[in-house]
DSSP file (Angstrom, degrees, kcal/mol; ACC not computed):
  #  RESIDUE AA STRUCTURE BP1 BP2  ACC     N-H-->O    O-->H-N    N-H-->O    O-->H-N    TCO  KAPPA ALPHA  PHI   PSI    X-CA   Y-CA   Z-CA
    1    1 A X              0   0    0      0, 0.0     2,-0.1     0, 0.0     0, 0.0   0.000 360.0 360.0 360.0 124.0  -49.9  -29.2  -40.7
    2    2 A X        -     0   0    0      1,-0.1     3,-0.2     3,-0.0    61,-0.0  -0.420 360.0-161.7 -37.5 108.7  -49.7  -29.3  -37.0
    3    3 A X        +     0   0    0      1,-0.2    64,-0.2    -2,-0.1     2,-0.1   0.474  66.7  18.1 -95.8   4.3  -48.9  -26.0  -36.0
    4    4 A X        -     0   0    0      2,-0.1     2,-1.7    62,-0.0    -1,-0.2  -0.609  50.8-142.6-169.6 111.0  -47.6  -27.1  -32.4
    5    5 A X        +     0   0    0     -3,-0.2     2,-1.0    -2,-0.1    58,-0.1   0.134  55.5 128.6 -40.3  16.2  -46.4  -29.7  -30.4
    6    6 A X        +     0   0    0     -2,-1.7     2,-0.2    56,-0.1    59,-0.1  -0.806  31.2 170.0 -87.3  98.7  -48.1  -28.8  -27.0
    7    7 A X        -     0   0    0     -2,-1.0     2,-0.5    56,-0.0    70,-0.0  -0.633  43.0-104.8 -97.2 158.3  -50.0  -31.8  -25.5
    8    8 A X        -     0   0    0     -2,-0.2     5,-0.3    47,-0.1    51,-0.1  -0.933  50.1-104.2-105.0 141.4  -51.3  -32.1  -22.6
    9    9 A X     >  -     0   0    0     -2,-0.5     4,-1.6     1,-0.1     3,-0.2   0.201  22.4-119.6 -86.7 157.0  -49.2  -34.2  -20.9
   10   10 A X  H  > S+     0   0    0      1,-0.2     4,-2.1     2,-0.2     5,-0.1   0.794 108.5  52.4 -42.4 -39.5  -50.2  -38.4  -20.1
   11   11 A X  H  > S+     0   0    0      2,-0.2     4,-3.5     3,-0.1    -1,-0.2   0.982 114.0  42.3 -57.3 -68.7  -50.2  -38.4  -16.2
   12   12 A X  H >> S+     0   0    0     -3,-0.2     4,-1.8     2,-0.2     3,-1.4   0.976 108.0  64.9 -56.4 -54.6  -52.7  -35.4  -16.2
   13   13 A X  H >X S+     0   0    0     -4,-1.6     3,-2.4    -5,-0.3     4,-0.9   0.852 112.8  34.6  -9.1 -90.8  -54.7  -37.3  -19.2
   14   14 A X  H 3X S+     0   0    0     -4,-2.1     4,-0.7     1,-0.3    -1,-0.3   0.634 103.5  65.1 -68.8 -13.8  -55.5  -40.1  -16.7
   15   15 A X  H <X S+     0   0    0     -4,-3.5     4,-1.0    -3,-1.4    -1,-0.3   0.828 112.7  45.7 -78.1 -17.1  -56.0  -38.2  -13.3
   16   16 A X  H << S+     0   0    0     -3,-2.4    -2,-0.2    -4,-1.8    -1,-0.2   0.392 106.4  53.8 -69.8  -5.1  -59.1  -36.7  -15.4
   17   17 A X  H  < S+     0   0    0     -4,-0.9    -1,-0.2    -5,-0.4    -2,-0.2   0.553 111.9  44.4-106.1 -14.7  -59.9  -39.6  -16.5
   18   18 A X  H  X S+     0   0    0     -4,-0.7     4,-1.8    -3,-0.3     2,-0.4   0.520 111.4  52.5 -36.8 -61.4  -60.0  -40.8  -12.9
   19   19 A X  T  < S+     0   0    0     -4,-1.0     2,-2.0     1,-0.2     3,-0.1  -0.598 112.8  40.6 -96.4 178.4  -61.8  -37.9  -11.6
   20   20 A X  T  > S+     0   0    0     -2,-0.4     4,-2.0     1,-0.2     5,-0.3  -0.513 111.2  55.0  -9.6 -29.8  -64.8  -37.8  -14.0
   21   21 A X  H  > S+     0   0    0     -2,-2.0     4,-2.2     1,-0.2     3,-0.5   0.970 114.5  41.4 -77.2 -57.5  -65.4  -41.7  -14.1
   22   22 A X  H  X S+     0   0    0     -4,-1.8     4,-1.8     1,-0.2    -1,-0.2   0.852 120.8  45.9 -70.9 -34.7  -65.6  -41.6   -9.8
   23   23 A X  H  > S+     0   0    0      1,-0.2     4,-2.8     2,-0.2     5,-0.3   0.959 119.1  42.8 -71.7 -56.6  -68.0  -38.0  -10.3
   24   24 A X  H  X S+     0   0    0     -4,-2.0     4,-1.6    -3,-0.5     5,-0.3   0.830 114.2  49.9 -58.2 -42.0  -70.1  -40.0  -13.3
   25   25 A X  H  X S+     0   0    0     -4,-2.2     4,-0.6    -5,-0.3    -1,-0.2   0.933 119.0  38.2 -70.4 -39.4  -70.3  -43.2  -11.2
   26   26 A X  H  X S+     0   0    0     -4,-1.8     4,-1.5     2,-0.2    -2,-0.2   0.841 112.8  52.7 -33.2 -58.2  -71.6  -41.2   -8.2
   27   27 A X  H  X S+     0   0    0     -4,-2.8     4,-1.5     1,-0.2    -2,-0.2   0.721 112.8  47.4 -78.3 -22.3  -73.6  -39.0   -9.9
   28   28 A X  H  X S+     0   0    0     -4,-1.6     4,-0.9    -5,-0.3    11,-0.3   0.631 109.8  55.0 -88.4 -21.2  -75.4  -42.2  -11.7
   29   29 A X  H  X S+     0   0    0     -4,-0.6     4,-2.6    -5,-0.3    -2,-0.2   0.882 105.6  48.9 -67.5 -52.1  -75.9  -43.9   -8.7
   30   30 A X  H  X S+     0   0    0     -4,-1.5     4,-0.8     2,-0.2    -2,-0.2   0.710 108.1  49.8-107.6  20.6  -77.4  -41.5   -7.3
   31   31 A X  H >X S+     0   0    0     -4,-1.5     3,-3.3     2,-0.1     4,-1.0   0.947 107.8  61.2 -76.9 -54.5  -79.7  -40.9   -9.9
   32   32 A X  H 3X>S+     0   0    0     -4,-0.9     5,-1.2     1,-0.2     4,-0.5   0.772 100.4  48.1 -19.6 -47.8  -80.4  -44.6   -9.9
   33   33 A X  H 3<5S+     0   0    0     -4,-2.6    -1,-0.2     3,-0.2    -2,-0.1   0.819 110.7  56.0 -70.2 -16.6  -81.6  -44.9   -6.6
   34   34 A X  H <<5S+     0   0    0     -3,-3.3    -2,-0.2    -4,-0.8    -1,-0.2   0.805 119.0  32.0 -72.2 -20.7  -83.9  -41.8   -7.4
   35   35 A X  H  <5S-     0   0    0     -4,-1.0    -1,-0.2    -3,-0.3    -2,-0.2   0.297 113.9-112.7-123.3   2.7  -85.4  -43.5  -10.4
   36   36 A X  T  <5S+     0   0    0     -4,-0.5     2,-0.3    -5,-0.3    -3,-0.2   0.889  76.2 139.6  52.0  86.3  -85.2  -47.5   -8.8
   37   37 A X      < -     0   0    0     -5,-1.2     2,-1.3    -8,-0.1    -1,-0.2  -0.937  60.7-148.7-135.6 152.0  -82.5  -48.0  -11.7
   38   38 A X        +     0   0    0     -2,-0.3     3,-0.4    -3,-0.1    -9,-0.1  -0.802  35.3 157.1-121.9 101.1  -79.5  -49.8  -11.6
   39   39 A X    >   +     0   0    0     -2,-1.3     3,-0.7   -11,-0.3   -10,-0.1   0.491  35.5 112.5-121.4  13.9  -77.6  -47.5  -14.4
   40   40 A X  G >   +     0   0    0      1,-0.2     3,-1.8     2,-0.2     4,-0.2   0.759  64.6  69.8 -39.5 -32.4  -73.9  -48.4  -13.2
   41   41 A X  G >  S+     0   0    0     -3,-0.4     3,-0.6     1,-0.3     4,-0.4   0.892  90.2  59.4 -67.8 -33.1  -73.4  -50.0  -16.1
   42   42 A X  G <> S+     0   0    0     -3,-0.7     4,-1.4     1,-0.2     5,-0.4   0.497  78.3  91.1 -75.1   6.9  -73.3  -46.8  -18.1
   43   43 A X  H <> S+     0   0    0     -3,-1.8     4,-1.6     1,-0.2    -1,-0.2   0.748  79.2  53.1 -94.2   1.9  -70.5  -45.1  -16.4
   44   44 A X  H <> S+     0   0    0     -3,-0.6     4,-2.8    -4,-0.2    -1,-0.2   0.841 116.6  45.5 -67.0 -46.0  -67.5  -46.1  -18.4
   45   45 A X  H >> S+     0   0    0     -4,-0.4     4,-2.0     2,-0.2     3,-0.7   0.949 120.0  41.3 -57.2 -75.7  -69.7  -44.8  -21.7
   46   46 A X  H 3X S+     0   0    0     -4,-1.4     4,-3.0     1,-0.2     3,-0.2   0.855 121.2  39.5 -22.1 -72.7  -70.7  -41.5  -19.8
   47   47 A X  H 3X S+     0   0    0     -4,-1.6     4,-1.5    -5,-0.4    -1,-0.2   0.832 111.2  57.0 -60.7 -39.2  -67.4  -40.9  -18.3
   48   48 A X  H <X S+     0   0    0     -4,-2.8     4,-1.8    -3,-0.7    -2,-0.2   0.911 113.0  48.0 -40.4 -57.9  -65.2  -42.1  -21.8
   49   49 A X  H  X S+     0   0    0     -4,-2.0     4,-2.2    -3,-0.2     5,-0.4   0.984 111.1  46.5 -66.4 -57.0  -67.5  -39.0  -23.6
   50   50 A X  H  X S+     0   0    0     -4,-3.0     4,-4.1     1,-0.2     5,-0.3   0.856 112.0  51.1 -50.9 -35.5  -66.9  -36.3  -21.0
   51   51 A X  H  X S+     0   0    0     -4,-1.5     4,-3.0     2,-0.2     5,-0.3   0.978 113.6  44.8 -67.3 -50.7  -63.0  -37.0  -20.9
   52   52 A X  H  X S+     0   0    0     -4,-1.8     4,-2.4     1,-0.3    -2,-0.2   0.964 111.3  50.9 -69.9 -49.4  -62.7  -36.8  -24.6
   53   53 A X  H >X S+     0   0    0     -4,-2.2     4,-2.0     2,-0.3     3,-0.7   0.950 111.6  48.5 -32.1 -54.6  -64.7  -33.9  -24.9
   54   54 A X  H 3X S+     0   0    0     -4,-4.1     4,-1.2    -5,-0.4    -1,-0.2   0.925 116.0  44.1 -58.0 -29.5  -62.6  -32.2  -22.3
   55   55 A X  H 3X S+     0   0    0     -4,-3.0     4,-0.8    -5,-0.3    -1,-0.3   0.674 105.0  59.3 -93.2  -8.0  -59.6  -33.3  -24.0
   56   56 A X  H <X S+     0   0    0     -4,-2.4     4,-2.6    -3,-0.7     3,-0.2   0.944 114.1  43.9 -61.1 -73.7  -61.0  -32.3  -27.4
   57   57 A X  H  < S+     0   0    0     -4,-2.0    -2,-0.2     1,-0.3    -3,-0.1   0.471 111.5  49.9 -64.0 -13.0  -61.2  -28.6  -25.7
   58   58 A X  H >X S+     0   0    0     -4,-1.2     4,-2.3    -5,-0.3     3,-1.4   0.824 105.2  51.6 -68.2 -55.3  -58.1  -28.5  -24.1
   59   59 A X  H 3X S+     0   0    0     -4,-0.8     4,-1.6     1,-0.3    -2,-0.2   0.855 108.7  55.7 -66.7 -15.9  -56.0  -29.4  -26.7
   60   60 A X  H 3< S+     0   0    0     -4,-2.6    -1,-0.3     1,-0.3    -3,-0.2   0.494 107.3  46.5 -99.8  13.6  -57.6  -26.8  -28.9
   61   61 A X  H X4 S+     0   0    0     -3,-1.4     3,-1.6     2,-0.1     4,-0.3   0.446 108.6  59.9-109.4 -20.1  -56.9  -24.2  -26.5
   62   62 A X  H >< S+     0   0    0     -4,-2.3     3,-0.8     1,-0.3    -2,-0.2   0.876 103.5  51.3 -66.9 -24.9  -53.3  -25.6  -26.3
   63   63 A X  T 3< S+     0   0    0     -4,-1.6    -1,-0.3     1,-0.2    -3,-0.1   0.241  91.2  74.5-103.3  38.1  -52.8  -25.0  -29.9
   64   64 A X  T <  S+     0   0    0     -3,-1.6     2,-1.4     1,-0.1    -1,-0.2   0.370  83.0 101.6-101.3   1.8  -53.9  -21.5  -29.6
   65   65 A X  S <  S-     0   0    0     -3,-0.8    -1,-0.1    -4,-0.3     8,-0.1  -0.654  78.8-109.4-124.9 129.4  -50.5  -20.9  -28.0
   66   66 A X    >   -     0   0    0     -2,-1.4     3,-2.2     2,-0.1    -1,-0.1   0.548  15.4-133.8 -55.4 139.4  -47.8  -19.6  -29.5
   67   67 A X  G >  S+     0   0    0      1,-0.2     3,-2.3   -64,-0.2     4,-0.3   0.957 108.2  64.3 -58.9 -37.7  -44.4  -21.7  -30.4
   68   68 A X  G >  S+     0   0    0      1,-0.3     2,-1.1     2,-0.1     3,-0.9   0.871 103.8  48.2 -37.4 -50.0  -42.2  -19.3  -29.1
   69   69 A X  G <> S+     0   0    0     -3,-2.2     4,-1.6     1,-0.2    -1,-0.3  -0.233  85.0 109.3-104.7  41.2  -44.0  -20.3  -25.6
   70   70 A X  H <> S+     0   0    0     -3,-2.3     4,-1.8    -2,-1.1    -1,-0.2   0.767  79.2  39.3 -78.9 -35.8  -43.5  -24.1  -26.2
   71   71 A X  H <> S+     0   0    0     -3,-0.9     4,-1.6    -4,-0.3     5,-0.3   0.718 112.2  55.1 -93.1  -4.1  -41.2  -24.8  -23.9
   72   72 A X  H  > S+     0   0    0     -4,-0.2     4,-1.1     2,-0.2     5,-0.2   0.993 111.7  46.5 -60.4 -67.1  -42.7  -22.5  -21.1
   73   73 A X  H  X S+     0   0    0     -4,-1.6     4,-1.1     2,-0.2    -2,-0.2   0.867 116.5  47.4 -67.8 -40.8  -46.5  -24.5  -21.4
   74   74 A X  H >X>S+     0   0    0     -4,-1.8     4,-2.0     1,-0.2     3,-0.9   0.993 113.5  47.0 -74.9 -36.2  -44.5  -28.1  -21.4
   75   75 A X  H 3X5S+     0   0    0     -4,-1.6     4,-1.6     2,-0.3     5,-0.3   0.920 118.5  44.3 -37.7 -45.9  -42.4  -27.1  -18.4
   76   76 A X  H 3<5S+     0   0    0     -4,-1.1     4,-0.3    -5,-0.3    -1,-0.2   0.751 109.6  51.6 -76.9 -25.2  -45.3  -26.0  -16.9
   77   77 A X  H <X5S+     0   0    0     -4,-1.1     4,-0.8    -3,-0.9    -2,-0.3   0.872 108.7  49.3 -82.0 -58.2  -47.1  -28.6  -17.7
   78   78 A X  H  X5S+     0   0    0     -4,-2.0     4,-1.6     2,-0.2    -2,-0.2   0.549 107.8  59.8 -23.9 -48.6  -44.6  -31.3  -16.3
   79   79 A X  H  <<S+     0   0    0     -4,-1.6    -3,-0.2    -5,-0.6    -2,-0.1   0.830  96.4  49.3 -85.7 -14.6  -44.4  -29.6  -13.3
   80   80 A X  H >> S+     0   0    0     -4,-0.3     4,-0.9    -5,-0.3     3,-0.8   0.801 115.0  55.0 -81.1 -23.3  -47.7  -29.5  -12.0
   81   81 A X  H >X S+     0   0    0     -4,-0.8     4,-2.4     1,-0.2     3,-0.9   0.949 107.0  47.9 -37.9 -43.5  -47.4  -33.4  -12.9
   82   82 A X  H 3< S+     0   0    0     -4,-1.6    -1,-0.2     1,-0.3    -2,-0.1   0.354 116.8  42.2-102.9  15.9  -44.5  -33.7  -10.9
   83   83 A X  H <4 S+     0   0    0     -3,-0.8    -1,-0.3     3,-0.1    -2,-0.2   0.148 113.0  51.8-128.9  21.2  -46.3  -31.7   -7.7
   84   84 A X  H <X S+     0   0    0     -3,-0.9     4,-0.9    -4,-0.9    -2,-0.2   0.379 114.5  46.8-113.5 -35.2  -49.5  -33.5   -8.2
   85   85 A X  H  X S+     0   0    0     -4,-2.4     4,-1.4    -5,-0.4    -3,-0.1   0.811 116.7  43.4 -44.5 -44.1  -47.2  -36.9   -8.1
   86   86 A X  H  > S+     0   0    0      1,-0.2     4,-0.6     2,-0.2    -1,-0.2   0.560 108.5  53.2-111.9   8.5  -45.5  -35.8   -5.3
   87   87 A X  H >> S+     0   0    0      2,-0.2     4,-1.1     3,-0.1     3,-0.6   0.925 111.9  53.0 -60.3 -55.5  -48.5  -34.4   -3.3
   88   88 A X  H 3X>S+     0   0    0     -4,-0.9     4,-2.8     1,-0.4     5,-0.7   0.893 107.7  51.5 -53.4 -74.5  -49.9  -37.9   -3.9
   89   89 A X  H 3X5S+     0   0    0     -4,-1.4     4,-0.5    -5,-0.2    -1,-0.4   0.813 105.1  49.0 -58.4 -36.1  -47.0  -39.3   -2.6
   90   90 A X  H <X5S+     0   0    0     -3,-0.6     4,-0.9    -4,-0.6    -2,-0.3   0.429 112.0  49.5 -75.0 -22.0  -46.7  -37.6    0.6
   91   91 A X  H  X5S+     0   0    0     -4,-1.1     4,-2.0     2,-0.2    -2,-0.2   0.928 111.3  46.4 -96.9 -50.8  -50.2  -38.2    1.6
   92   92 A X  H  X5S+     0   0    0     -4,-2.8     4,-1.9     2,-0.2     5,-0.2   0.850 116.6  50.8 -49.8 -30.3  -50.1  -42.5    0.7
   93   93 A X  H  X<S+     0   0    0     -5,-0.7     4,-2.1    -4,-0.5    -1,-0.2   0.980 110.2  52.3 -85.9 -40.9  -46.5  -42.0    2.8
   94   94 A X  H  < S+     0   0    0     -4,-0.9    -2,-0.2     2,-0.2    -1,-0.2   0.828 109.7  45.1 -16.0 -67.3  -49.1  -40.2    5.4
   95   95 A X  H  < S+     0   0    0     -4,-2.0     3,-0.3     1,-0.2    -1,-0.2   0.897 112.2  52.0 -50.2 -55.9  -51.4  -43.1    5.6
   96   96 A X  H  < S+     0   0    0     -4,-1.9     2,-0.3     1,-0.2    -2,-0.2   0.729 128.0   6.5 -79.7 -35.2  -48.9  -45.5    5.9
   97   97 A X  S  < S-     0   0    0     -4,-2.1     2,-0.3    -5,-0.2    -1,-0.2  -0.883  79.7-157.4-132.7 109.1  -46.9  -44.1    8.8
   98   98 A X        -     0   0    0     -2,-0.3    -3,-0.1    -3,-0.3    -4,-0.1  -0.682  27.5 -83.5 -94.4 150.2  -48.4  -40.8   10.8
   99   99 A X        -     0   0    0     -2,-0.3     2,-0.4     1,-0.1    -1,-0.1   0.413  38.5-117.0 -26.2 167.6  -46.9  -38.5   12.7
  100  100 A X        -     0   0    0     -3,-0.1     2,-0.2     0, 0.0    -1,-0.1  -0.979  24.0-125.4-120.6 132.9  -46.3  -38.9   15.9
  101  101 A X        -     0   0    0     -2,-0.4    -3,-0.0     1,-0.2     0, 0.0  -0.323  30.1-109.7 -91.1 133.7  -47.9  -36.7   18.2
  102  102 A X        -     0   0    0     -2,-0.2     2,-0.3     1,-0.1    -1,-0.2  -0.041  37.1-114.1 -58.1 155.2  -45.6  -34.5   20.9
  103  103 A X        -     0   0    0      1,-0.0     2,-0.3     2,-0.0    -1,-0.1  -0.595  25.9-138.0 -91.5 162.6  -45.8  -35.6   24.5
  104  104 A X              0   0    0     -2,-0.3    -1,-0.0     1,-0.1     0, 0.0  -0.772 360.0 360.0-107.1 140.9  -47.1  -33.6   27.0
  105  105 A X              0   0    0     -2,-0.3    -1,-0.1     0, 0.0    -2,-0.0   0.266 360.0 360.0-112.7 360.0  -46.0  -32.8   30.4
């Protein structure tokens, strides 16, 4: 029996899943050029293993924590989503229009 509902939540899932495939594609690149190999092709395999591992070891530190402090870790959990969303968002609204810099006399 599942002794706790505590996931980690979908958003975060895929920004790791995001940041290890661009670190694996890098990091295989440049070993490829070190080794005259073209080994792009592997970094969806490479990057697929690492994530789940990390998410194997996550979730099993997630169920180490107690239900009483179920709704604390998803709150908590949901809100660094929702200030890694809206970081995200304030930097794309960055790009798109930038400050404007004060005049000078």
């Amino acid at each position: 029996m599942l002794n706790t509902l505590i996931t980690l939540p979908e958003p975060l899932k895929a920004l790791l899943l995001i940041g290890i495939t661009f670190i694996v594609t890098e990091l295989l690149k440049l070993l490829g050029n070190a080794i005259k190999l073209d080994l792009s092709g592997y970094a969806a395999q490479v990057a697929s293993a690492i994530v789940a591992s990390i998410l194997v070891v996550v979730n099993m530190l997630l169920t180490q924590i107690p239900l009483e402090y179920e709704p604390i870790v998803t709150a908590v959990l949901n809100l660094i989503v929702v200030l890694l969303g809206s970081w995200g968002t304030y930097v794309f609204y960055r790009t798109i229009v930038p400050k404007k810099s004060a005049k000078k006399k």
